[in-house]
C-alpha positions in Angstrom: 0.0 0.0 0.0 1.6 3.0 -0.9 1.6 5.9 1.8 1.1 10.0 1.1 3.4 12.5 2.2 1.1 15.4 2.6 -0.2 17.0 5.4 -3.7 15.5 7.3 -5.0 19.6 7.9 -7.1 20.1 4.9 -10.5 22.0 3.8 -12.8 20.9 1.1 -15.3 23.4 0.2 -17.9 23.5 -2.3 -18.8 26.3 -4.5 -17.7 27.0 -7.7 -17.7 30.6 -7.1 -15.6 30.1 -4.3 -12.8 28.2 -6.5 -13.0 30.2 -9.8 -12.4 33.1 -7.9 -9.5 32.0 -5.5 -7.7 30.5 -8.9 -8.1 33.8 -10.4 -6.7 36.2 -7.3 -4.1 33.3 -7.5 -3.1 33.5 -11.2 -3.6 37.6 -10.6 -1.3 37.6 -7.5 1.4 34.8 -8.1 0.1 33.5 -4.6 -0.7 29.5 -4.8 -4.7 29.2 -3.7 -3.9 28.4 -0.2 -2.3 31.1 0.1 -4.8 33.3 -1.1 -7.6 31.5 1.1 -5.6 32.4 4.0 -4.7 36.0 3.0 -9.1 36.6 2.7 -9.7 34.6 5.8 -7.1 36.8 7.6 -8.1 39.8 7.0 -12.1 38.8 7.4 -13.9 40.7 10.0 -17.5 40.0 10.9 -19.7 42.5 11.0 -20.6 43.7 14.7 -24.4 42.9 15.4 -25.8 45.7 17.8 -28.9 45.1 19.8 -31.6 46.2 19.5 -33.0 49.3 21.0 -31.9 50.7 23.9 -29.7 47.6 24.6 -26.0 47.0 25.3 -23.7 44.4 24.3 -22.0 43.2 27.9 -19.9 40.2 26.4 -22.5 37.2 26.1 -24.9 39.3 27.5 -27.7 42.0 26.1 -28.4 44.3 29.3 -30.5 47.7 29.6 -28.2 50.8 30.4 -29.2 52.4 33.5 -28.5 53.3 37.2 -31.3 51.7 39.1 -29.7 48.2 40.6 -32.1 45.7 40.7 -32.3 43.1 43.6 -32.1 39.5 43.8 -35.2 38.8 45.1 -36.3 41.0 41.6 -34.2 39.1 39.5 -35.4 35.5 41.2 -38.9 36.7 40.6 -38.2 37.9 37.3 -36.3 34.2 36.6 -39.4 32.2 37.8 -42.3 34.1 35.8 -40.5 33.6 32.9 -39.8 30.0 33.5 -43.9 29.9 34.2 -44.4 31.4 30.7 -43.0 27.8 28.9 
């Protein structure tokens, strides 16, 4: 059985889009296709989602600007109607 030297990382993808255009940047550029898949996936930047209305991004969390503090015994209220609501 004869054995491949070539690395196991690899990424298939499907689109013919996708391949006609990284050829072309490549033949453009001089750059072999990997290359130019990792050049666009380098300098890809999501776009930032904001929330809606008057809501702020907190890391993982959407929360409503404000000064009032709200208690636990709120927040535990607040928990269990919702989990009534299902």
């Amino acid at each position: 059985m004869a054995t491949m030297n070539r690395p196991a990382t690899q990424l298939n993808v499907r689109s013919a889009f996708a391949r006609e255009r990284a050829a072309a940047l490549a033949r453009a550029t001089g750059m072999t296709t990997t290359q130019v898949v990792e050049e666009a996936l380098r300098a890809y930047t999501p776009p930032v989602v904001t929330p809606p209305g008057a809501l702020q991004r907190r890391g993982r969390l959407l929360v409503r600007p404000g000064a009032e503090t709200v208690s636990l015994a709120a927040t535990n209220a607040a928990l269990d109607a919702a989990r009534e609501g299902r």
